[in-house]
LONURO-384947 format. One record per atom (N, C-alpha, C): residue in three letters; chain; atom name; x, y, z. Coordinates in Angstrom, 1 decimal, decimal comma, padded with zeros to 4 digits. Atoms other than C-alpha are relative to their C-alpha. Layout:
ATOM dodren miro sedren   east  north     up
ATOM    ala    A     CA      X      Y      Z
...
This chain:
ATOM dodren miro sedren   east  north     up
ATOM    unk    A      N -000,2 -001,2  000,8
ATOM    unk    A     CA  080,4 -006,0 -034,8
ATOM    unk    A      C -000,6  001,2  000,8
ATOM    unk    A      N  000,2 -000,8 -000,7
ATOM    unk    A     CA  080,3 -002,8 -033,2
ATOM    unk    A      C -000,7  001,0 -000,7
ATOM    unk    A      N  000,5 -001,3  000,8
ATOM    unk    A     CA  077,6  000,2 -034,4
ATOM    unk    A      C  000,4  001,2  000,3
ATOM    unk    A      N -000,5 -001,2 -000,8
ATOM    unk    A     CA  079,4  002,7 -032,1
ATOM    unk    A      C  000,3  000,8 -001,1
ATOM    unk    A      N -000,5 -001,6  000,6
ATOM    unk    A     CA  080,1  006,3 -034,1
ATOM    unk    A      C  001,1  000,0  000,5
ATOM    unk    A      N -001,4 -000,4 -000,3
ATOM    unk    A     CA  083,8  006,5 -034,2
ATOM    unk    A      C  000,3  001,6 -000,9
ATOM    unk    A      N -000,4 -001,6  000,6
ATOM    unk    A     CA  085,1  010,2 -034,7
ATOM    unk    A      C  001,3  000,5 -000,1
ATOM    unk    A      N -001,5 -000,4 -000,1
ATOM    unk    A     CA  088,9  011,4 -035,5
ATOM    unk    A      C -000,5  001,5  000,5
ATOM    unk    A      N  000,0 -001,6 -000,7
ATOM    unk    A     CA  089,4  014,8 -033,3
ATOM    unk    A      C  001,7  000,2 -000,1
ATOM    unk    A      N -001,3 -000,4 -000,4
ATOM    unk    A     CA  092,5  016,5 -033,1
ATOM    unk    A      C  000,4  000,9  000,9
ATOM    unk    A      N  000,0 -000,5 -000,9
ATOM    unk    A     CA  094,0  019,2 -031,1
ATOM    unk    A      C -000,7  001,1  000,2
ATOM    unk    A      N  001,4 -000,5 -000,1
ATOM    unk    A     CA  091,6  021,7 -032,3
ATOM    unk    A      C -001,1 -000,1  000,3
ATOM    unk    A      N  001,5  000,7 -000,1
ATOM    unk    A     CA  088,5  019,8 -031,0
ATOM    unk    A      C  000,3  000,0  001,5
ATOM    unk    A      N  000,2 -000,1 -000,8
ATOM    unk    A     CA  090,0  020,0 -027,6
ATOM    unk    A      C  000,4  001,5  001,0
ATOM    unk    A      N  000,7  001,5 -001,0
ATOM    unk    A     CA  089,0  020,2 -024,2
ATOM    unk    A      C -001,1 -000,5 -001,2
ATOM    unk    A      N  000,8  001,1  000,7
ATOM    unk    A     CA  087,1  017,2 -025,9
ATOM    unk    A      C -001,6  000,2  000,7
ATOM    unk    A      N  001,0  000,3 -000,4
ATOM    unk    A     CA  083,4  017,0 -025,3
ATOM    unk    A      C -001,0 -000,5 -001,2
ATOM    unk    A      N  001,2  001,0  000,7
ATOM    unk    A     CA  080,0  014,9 -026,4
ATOM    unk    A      C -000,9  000,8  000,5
ATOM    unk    A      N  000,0  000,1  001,3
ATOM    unk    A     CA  077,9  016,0 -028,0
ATOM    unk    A      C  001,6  001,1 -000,5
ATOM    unk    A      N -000,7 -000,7  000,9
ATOM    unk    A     CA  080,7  018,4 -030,5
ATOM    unk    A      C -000,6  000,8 -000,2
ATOM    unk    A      N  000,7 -001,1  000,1
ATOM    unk    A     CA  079,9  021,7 -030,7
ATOM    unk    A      C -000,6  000,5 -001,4
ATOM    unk    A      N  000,7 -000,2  000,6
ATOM    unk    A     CA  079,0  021,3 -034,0
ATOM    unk    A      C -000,9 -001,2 -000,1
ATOM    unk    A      N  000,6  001,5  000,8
ATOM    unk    A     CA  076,5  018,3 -034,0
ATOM    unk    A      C -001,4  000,2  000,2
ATOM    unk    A      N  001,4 -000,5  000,0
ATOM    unk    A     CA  072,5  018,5 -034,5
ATOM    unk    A      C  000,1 -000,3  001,3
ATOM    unk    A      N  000,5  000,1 -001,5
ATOM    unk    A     CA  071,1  019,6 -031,2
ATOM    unk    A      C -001,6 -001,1  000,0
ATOM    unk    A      N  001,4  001,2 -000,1
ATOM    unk    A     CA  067,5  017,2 -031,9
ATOM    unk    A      C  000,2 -001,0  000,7
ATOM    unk    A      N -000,2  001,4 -000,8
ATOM    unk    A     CA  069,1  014,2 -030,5
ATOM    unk    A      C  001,4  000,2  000,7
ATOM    unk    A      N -001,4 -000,1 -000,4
ATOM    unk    A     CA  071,8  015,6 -028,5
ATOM    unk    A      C -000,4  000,0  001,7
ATOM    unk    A      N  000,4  000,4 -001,7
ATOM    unk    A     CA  072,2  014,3 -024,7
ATOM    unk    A      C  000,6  001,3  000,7
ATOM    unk    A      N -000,7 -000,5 -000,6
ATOM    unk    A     CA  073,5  016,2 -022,1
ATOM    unk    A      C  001,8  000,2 -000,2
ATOM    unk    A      N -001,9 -000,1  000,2
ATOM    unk    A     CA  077,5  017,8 -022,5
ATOM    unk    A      C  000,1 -000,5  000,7
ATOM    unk    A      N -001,2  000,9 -000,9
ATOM    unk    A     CA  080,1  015,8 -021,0
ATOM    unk    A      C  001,1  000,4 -000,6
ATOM    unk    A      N -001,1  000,0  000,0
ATOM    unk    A     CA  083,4  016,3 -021,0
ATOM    unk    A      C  000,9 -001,7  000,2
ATOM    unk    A      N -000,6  001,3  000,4
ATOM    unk    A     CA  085,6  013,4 -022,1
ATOM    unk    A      C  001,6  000,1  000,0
ATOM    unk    A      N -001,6  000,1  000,1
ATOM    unk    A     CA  089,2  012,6 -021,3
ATOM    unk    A      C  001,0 -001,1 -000,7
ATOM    unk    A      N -001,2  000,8  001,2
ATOM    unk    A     CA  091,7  011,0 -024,1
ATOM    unk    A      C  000,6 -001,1  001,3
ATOM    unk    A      N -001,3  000,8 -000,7
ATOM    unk    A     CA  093,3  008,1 -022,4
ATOM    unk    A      C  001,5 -000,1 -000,6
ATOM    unk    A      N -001,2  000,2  000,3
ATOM    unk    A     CA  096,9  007,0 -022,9
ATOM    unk    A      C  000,2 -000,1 -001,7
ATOM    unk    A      N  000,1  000,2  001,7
ATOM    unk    A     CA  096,3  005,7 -026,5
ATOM    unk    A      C -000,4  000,9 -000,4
ATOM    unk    A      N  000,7 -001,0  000,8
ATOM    unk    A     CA  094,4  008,9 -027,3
ATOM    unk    A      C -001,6 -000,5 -000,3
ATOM    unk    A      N  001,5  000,3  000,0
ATOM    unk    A     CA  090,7  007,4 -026,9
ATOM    unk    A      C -000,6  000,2  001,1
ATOM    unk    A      N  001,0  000,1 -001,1
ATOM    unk    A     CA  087,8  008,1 -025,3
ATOM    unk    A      C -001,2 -000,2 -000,3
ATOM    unk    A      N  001,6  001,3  000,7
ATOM    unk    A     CA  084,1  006,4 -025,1
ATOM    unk    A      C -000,6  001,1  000,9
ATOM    unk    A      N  001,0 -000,5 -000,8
ATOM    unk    A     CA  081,2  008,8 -024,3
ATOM    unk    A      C -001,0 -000,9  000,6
ATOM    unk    A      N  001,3  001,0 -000,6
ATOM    unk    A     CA  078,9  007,1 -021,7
ATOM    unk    A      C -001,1  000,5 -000,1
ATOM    unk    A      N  001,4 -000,5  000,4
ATOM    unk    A     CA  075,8  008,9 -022,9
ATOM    unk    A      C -000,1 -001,1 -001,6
ATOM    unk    A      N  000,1  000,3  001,3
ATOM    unk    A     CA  075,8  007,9 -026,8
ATOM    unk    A      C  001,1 -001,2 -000,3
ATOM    unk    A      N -001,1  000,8  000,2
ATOM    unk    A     CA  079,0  005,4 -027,2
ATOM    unk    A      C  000,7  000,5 -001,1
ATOM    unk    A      N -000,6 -000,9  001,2
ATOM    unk    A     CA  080,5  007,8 -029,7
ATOM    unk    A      C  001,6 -000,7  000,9
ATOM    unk    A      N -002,1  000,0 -000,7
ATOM    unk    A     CA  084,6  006,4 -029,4
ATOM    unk    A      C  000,2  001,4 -000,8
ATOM    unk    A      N -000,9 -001,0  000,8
ATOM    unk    A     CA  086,6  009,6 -030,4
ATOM    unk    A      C  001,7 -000,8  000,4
ATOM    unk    A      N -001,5  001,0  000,3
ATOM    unk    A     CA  090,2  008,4 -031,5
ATOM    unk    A      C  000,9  001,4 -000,4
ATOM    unk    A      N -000,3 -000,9  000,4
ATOM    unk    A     CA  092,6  011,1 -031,5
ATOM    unk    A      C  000,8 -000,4 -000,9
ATOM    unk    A      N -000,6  000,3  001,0
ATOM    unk    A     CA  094,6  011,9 -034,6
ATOM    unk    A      C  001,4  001,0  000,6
ATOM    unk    A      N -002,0 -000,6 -000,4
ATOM    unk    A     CA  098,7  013,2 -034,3
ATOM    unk    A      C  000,4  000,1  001,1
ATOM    unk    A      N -000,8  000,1 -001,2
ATOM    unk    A     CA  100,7  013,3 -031,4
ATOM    unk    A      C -001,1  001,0  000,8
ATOM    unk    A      N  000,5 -000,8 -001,6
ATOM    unk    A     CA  099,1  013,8 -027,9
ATOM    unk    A      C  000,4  000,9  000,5
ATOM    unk    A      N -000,6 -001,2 -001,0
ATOM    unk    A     CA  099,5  016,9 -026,3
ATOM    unk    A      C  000,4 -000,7  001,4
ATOM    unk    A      N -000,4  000,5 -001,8
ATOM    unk    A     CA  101,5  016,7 -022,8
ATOM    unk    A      C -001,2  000,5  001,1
ATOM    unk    A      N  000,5 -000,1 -001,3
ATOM    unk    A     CA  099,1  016,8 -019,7
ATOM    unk    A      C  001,0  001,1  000,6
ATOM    unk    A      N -000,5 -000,9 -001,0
ATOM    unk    A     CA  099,8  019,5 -017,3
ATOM    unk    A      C -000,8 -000,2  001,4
ATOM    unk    A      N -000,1  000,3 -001,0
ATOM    unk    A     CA  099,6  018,6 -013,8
ATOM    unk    A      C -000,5  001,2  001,2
């Protein structure tokens, strides 16, 4: 069983980053920047927060 903090973000939340610009700063690690994989997830390696995006992926630009 997993305790990981899962978060729905959409395309307003991105660029994506951990902590979220709104989340208590008391226990907040260093920002990172986090990139959606193919499915639309990504796992912060500070905290293990999965964010899971919600509606269609924006296209990458190259």
């Amino acid at each position: 069983m997993s305790t990981a903090t899962r978060v729905e973000v959409t395309v307003q939340d991105l660029p994506l980053t951990c902590p979220m610009p709104k989340a208590s700063l008391w226990n907040a690690h260093p920002k990172v920047s986090l990139a959606l994989d193919a499915h639309g997830v990504a796992h912060c390696p500070y905290c293990g927060t999965i964010y899971q995006f919600k509606g269609e992926l924006p296209q990458g630009h190259h």
